[in-house]
Structure formats: C-alpha cells, structure tokens
N, C-alpha and C positions, 0 to 999 in steps of 0.2 A: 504493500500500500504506500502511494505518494505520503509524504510529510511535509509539511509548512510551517512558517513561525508565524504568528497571530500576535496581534497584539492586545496584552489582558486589559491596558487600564493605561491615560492618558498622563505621560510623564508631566511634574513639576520642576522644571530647574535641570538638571542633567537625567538624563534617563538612566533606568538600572536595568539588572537584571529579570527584577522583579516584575515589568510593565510587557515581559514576551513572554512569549508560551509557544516552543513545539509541538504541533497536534498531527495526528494522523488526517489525511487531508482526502473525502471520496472526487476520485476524479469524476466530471459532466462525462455523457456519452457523445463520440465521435461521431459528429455530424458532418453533413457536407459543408464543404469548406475549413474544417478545421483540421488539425495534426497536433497529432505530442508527439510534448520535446522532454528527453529527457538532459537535465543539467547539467553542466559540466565545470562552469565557471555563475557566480555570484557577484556582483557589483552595490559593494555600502558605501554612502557620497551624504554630505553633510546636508544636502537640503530634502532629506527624508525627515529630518527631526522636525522639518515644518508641517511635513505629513501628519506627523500624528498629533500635534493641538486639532482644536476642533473648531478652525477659524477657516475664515474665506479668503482663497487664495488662488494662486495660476493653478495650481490643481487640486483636486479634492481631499481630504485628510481621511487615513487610514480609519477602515470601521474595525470598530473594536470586534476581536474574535473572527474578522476572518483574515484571509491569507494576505499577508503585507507584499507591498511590488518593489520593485528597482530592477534594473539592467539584469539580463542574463546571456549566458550563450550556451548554445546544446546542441544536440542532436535529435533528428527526426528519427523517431523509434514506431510512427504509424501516422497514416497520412490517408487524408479523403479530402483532399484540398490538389485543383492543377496546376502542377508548375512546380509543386513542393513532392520528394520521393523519399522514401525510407535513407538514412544516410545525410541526410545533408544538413549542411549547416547553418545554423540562424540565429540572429541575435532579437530579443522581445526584455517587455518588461514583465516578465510574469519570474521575477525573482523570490529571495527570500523561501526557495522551496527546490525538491528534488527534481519531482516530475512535473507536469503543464500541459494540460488541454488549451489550447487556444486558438482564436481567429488568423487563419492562415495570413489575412489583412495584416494582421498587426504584428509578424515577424519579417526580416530581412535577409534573404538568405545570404553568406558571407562564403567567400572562395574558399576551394581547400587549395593547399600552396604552403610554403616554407613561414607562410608568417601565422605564428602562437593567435590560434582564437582569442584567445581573451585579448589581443591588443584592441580586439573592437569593443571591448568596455571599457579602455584607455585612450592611449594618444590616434587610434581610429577609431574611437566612437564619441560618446555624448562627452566625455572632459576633452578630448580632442578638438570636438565642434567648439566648444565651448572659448576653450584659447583661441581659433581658430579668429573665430566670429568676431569675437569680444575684441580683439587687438587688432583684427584690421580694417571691421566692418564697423563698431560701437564708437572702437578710440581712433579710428581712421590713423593709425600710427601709419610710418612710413621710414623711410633709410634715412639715416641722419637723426632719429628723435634719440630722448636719452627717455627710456622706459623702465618704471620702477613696479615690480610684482612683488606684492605679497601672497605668503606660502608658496613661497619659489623651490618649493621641495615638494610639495604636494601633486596630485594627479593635474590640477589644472596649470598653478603654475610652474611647472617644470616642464611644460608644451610650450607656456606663454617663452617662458625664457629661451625656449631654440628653436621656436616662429621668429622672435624679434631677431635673434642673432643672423639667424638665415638671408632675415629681409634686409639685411645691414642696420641694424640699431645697436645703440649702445645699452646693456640692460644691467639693471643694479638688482637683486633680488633678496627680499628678506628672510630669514628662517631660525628655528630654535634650536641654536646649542651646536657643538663645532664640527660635529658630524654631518647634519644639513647642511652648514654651512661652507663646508668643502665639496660635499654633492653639488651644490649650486653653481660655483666655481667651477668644478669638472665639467658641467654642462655647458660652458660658455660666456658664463654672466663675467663684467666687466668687474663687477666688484658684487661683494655678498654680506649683509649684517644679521649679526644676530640678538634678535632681537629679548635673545634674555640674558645678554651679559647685564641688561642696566643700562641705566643714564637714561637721558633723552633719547626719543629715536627719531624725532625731528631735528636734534644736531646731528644725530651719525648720519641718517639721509644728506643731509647738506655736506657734510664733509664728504662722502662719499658720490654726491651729484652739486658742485660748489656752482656751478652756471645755471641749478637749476634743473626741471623733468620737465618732460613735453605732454607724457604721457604715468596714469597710473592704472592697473591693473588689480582692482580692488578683489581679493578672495575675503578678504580679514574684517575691518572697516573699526572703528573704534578707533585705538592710537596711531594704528597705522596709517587710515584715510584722515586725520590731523595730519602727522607726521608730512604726509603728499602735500597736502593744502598748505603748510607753511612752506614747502619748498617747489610749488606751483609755480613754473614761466607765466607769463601771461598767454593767455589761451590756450592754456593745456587742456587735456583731453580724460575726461577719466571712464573707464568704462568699469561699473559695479556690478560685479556678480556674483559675489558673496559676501556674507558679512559674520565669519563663526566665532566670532569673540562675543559676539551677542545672541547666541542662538540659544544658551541655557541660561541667560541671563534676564531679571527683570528688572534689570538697573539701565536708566539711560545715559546712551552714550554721550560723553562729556568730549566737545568738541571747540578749543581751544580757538582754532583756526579759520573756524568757520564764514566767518566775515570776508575773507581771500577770494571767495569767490565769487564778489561782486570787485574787488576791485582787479583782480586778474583775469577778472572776465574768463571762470573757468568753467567749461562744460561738462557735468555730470551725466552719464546716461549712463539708467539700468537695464538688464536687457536677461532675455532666457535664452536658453539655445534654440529653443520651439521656433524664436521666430524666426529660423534663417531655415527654416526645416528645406524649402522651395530649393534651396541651394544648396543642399547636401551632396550632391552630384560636384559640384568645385570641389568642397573641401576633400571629399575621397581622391579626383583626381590630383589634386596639387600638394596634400596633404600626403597623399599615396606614395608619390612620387620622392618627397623628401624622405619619408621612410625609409624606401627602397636605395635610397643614395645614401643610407647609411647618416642623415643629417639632422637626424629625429632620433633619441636614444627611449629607449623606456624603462622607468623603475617601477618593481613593483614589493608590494608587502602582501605574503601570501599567507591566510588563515589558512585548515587544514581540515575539513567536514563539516556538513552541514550547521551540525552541533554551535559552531563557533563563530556563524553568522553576526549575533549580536556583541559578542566580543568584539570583533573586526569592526561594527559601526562602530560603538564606544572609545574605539580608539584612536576615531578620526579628531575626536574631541581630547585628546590628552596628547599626542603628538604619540602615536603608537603608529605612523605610517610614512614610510617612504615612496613617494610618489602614486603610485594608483592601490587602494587595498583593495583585495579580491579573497573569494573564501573560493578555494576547490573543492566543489562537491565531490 
C-alpha cells in the first residue's frame, strides 16, 4: 500500500514533528487519462511552510489529514493516459509520498540521458526557473551589474550565483558559516559573507560591493533586504522571492533602510515562478545548455527514505542544507 505524510495540525512558529503524520495512503482507480508514478526522488522548498497556515495565498494551504504536495520525480509503473508508457519518466507535484495516481495533464515527462532525475527538482526545475526568471526577467540584471544573492548556498541561490556569472556579472553572495561560504566562492561569486560571523551586514555588503549593487536577489528578506537597501545604486533592481527569516516568525520585520527606496529610486518586484510558466521552453533550452557545458554545477543534500521527508523540510529552516535538499524514496 502507497504511504503519504499528512499533515495532523496547523504549525505555530517553527513546525515540529508533531504537526505530520505518515499514513497509509488508498490509491483512486486508474482512469483514462491518468498513470502512476511511483517515486523516486522528493523535493522540500521553504514556501510549503506557507502551505500549511490557513490563509489566502498564490496557492491553496495544505488540508489537514490528507496527502501534502511538493515536486517529485518517478517512474511510470501503469498508465491509461496517450503519450505516457510504463517506464518513463516524469516530474509532478504529487510529493511528500511513495506512490501517485494522477492526471497525466499534470506530469512532465523528462528525458532519460546521463543527467540524475532529480536535477529536475533542482537547477532544471522549479528553483532553476526560479533563479532563472527572477534574475533576468524580475531584476532584468544584465553583464556588467554587480549582483548580491542571498542564500547563495541554497537550491535557488547557488543557480542565481552561476546564471549571473555566466551572463558576465559581478556576484557577491551571502551564506552561514565558513563552509557555505567557500561553496559560494567555488561556485564563482566574486566575493562571499557570512552572515553569522556578526557585525553589520550592511557594512560587510559595502565593503565587499564599495560602488555599490545594481541588483538584489532576495531568498532571505529581513536584514538582508536592509543590508541591499542601504547599499542600493540608484535604480537598482530587486527581485523578491523569498523571504525565510520570516517565515516562522511573528515579529515584524525591522527595516532600517527602508526610506532608500524612494530616494534611489529603487524597484522592488515580487514575482512566482508560475508566472513565466508560458516560457519554460527558454529556460530548458538555455538553461539546458549551460548545464551541458558543464557551466551550471549542482549541490545537493540528500535525506534517505520516505520516513525523513519532514526532517529534510525542517532543515531548510536551520541551515541543515547545501544547495537543493531532496529525500530519496
């Protein structure tokens, strides 16, 4: 019998253990048009924890008790859908579980070839689009800008930081503690801080971007999106797409700098990766391409069965992850 992790009860503050439940999960009957998949790879990404409040958002919030979603990638194990055969390979969101009945609509099949399935829940899939997007479609950055990402270690921005470099930018990236912070630097970034030695981190940015950023690449938002604002060019560009220093928090953010962005005339836009959905076809080819040229590195943090699904979320939030965390079923 499939298994699924549900979630019992809606976290306050940091989620626990105690708010999931693995259940035995009855699959629907194989209708036309659908296929199961069974799982191979799980993808946990910090804007699930919006999921499960019980507030209105870009997307709906996890019902208590039954099966929770995110990215997956698997195998066709039974099909009555055209165009999808026993064997092949597809990525869906019907995560957070072993096996998946679902609308053949709503999986993508992915090549077999020399490149690891799961890069398509990484730097080929949604944190891929996501860097993608956000840096060249949201911040319209371009060769020449000087580009500062935060969680330049992380699944999104450790794409952002070797898109920028590719496109000829200069990138500063921030990250916690001296291990990230040489990852970062191996990746290409021109300069890398870490943002829990202490001090300011709107002096280390400037000392480390002293002309000034063109560009900010917001995962974090809190000290870091200050940090940006006080060392904003005039008409820098920021593209927000995350913000996890507040995401178990009910303290508001205290934002120092805030006023800078009327007099630097700074543009903020937030953005999902939903909406470039229409243009998924660029990012795969251009996006593909760099891969294949070896100009796109991937890290990953690998959990280790089902079981450890919610581990792996929870330790997106304590720094338990280098670059994409993934659970192998």
């Amino acid at each position: 019998m499939a298994r699924a992790w549900t979630l019992t009860s809606r976290p306050t503050g940091m989620p626990t253990h105690d708010n999931f439940a693995l259940v035995d999960a009855d699959l629907p009957t194989l209708d036309d048009g659908m296929i199961r998949v069974r799982n191979h790879w799980l993808s946990v990404d910090p804007y699930m924890r919006g999921r499960m409040n019980d507030v209105k958002s870009y997307v709906p919030p996890f019902a208590i008790g039954e099966p929770m979603q995110g990215g997956a990638v698997g195998e066709v194990v039974e099909s009555r859908a055209d165009g999808f055969a026993v064997g092949d390979r597809v990525v869906h969101m019907a995560g957070w579980r072993d096996e998946a009945v679902i609308p053949a609509a709503g999986a993508q099949k992915i090549p077999h070839g020399d490149i690891p399935m799961q890069r398509y829940l990484g730097h080929l899939g949604m944190p891929g689009m996501t860097a993608w997007f956000g840096l060249l479609a949201v911040a319209e950055a371009k060769a020449g800008d000087t580009v500062f990402v935060s969680a330049a270690a992380g699944a999104v921005g450790s794409a952002v930081v070797q898109i920028a470099k590719a496109k000829g930018m200069t990138v500063i990236g921030s990250a916690g503690g001296a291990d990230k912070v040489a990852l970062v630097e191996s990746l290409g970034a021109d300069a890398a801080i870490d943002y829990k030695a202490g001090g300011s981190l709107a002096k280390a940015l400037g000392a480390a971007a002293p002309k000034g950023i063109d560009v900010y690449f917001d995962n974090v938002g809190g000290a870091h999106l200050d940090a940006a604002l006080a060392c904003a060019r005039d008409r820098a560009r920021f593209a927000i797409c995350g913000m996890i220093e507040g995401y178990n928090s009910a303290e508001p953010a205290q934002l120092r700098y805030l006023m800078r962005i009327i007099s630097a005339r700074i543009q903020l836009r937030g953005f999902i990766v939903s909406d470039f959905q229409s243009r998924v076809g660029e990012f795969y080819s251009e996006m593909g391409a760099l891969v294949a040229a070896g100009k796109i590195r991937s890290e990953e943090t690998i959990k280790e069965g089902l079981e450890t699904t919610p581990e792996a979320f929870l330790g997106l939030f304590s720094g338990g992850n280098v670059g994409k965390m993934l659970v192998r079923v």
